[in-house]
N, C-alpha and C positions, 0 to 999 in steps of 0.2 A: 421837411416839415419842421417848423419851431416849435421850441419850447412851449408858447403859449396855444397855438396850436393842436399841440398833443395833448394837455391837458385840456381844453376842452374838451375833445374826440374821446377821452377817455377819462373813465372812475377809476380809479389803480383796486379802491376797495368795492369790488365788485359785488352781486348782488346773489341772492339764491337763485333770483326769477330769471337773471340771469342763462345760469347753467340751463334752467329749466328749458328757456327759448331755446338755447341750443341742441339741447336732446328732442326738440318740440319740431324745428326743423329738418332734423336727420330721420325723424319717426316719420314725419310730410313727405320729404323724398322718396324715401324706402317705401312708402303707402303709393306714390304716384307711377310709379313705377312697376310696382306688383300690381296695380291696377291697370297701366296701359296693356303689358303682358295677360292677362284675361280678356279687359274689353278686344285686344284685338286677335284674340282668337290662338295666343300662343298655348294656351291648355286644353287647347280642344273650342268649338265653339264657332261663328262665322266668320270669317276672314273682313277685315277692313273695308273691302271693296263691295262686299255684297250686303252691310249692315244695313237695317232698317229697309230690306228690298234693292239696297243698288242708288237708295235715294242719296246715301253721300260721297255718289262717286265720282269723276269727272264728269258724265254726263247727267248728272241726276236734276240741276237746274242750271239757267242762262249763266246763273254768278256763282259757278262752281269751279273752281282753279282746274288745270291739269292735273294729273298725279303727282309728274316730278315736285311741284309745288310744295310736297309735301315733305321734301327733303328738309327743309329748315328745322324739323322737331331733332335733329341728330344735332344742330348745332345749337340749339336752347336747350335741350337736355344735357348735353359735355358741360355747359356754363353752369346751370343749375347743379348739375356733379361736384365740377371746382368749387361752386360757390359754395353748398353746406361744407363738404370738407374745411373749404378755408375760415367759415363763420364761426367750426368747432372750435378753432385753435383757442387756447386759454387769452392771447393778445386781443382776439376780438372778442370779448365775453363782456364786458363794459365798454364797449366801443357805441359811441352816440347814435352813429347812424344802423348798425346791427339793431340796437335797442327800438329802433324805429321803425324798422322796416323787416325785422325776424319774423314775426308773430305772423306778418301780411304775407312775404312769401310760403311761409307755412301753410299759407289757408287757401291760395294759388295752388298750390301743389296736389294738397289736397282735390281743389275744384276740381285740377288738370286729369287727376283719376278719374273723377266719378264722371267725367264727359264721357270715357271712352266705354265704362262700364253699363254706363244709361243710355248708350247709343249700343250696347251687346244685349242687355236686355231690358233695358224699357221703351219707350216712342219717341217719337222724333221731339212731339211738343215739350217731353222731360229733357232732349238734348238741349232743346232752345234753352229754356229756363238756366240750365247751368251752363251754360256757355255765356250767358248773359249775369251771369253772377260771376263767372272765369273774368269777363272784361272788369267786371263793377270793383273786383276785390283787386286787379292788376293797376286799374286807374288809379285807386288810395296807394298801393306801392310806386305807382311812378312818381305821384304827387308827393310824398315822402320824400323820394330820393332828390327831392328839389327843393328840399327844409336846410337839409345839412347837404351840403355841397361835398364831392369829391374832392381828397387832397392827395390821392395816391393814385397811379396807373390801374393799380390791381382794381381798387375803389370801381375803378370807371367803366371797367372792364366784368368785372363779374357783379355789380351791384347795376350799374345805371342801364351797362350794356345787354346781360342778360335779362333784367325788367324789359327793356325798351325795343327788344325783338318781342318777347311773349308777350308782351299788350299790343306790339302792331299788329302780329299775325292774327292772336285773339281776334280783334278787332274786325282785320277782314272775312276769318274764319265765322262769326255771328251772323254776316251779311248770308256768307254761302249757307250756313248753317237753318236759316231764316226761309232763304227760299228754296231750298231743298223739303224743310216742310208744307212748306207755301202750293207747290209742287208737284208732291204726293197725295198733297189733299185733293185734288183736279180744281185747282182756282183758277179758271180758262180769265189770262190776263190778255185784253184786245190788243194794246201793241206793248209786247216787251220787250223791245229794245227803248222804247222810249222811258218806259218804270224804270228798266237792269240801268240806263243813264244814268236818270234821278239817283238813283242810290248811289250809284257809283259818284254823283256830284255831290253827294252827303259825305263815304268816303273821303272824298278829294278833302272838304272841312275839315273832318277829324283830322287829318295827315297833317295838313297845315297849321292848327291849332293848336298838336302837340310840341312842335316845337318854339311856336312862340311863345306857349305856357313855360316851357321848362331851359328857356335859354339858348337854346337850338339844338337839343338832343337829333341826332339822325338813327338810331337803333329803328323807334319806331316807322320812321318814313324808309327806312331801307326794308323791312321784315313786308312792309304793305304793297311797296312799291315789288317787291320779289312775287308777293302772290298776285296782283294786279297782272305782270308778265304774262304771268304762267294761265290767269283768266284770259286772258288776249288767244296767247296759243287756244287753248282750248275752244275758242269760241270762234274760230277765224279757222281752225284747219279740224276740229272735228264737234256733232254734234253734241245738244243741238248749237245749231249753226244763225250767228249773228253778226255780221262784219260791223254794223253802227257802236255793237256794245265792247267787241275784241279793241277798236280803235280808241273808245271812250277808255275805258281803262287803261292801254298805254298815255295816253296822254296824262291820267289823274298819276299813273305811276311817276312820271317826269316833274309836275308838279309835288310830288310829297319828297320825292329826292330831291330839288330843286331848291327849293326853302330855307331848309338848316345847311344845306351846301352853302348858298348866299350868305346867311347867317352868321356860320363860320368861317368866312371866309372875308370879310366884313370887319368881324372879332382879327382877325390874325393880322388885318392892314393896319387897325392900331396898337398893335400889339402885347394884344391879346394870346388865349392860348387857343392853338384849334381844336387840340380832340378832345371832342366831348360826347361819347357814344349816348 
């Protein structure tokens, strides 16, 4: 990184609010955390699988992921770990794009709790709501991280990378989340494979959309297209059972990989750089 460079990316004469953000982050984590640990039933209380009745389980609606799907949070929570650690350091305390985007992961984090807690003890419709405020408050952090661009690996990696899984997953998590209420409330849908399509061809938009917004990010299209998969398995080998909607979804999943792969790859023929998580 140059000279010029750095002094942008950084105030040497740092700020109080500064420090603030950074204790304001670490307090966020440490809170999403001790929250996921209650809502899922680590202190007692109902286990993951049977909250709200069983409605957010793999089979609770048409556009509900497998289980395994649900492996991705071990790998957004390790980034989200490095990430405050690394945002504490005094080097990032006047750092331009910390200063931009601190405050937003803060408030994610926080969301990312109170989903699992309002899904242990409040209704599905309270899950909706903040799940949907999980996406709205993820969307202004990714938007961010597309003001001041990445100059460092680490940058790319724990800032663009870790926003850009947790707003895909978010993202497709709202849909399951949606009609797992949808679901529980007995809304006898006439045909749903042709609705779980629809949506899934809305999906397909958002996927494609985020990386043309932000340059050809692939975090997001990789985090969607993973739980797309694992919707396909679920809906093709157990119930309830839909081969039009298992199929639809691999394909939107090909399409949302598909895009920023092109993108980047595109970028790299003129020589360009390619990873841009």
């Amino acid at each position: 990184m140059t000279a010029a460079a750095a002094s942008s990316r950084l105030d040497t004469a740092s700020r109080p609010v500064d420090l603030v953000r950074q204790i304001a982050v670490i307090c966020a984590t440490c809170f999403m955390f001790v929250a996921a640990a209650v809502g899922t039933g680590a202190f007692g209380g109902t286990s993951v699988q049977e909250l709200q009745g069983g409605a957010l389980d793999s089979d609770g609606s048409y556009l509900a992921p497998a289980r395994p799907a649900f492996s991705i949070w071990s790998a957004i929570y390790l980034l989200l770990i490095v990430y405050t650690v690394w945002q504490a350091l005094p080097a990032q305390r006047g750092d331009r794009r910390q200063r931009g985007i601190g405050w937003w992961v803060a408030l994610t984090a926080v969301l990312n709790g109170l989903w699992l807690v309002a899904a242990q003890f409040a209704t599905l419709p309270v899950t909706v709501a903040v799940i949907f405020l999980l996406a709205a408050a993820l969307g202004a952090t990714f938007q961010r991280t597309t003001v001041v661009r990445a100059d460092r690996i680490v940058d790319r990696i724990l800032i663009d990378g870790a926003t850009g899984l947790h707003l895909g997953w978010v993202t497709l998590a709202s849909v399951a989340n949606t009609a797992a209420w949808l679901t529980a409330s007995g809304i006898d849908v006439a045909a749903p494979a042709a609705w779980g399509i629809g949506v899934l061809a809305v999906v397909a938009a958002i996927g494609v959309a985020l990386p043309l917004a932000s340059g050809g990010r692939f975090a997001p299209g990789l985090a969607i297209a993973w739980g797309l998969v694992w919707l396909s398995v679920g809906r093709l080998t157990w119930d309830p059972s839909s081969v039009p909607i298992g199929i639809a979804a691999i394909v939107v999943a090909v399409i949302v990989l598909a895009v920023p792969i092109v993108m980047l790859a595109r970028r790299a023929a003129r020589g360009g750089r390619w990873f841009r998580p």
